[in-house]
C-alpha positions, 0 to 999 in steps of 0.5 A: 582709842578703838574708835579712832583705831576704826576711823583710820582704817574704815574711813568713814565718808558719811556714817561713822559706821557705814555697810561695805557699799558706803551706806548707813546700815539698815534697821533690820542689820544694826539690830542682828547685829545687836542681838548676835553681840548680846548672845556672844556677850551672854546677855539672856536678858530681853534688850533691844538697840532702843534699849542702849538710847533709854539707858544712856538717857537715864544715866545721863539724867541720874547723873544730873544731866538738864532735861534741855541737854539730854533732849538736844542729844536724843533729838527730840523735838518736844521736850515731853518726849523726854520726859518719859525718861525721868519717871524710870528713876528715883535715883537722886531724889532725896539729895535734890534740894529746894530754893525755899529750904534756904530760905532765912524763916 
């Protein structure tokens, strides 16, 4: 709802979230903006805006998400970029079955 909120009123031309002059915002801008909502959030924890990209990878594949579509949604080209995400976590592994378990031997 806020972000349909948002679009209505901003509306958007090209970035759904564009600088007051229509353009995407610069690096350096999204991550003090970043920084100052950790602060105001009091996250003294060390996070970056790349942070937000490895956590949303790693939950989608923790929830059992194809390594194929979470490759789509980063935008990697290669699939061994997105494999760095899968050795961060064991959640999971034990409930990973094996075609031979059902095997009749």
């Amino acid at each position: 709802m806020l972000l349909r909120d948002y679009f209505k009123t901003y509306q958007p031309k090209f970035y759904l979230f564009e600088s007051p002059r229509r353009e995407e915002y610069s690096v350096n801008s999204i991550q003090s903006v970043f920084r100052s909502t950790c602060s105001k959030a009091k996250i003294n924890k060390k996070t970056t805006v790349h942070t937000l990209r490895y956590s949303f990878a790693t939950h989608l594949f923790e929830n059992g998400t194809d390594l194929r579509n979470i490759q789509s949604q980063l935008g990697h080209e290669s699939s061994k970029t997105t494999e760095t995400y899968t050795h961060i976590t064991t959640k999971g592994i034990e409930t990973i079955k094996s075609p031979i378990d059902d095997l009749d031997i």
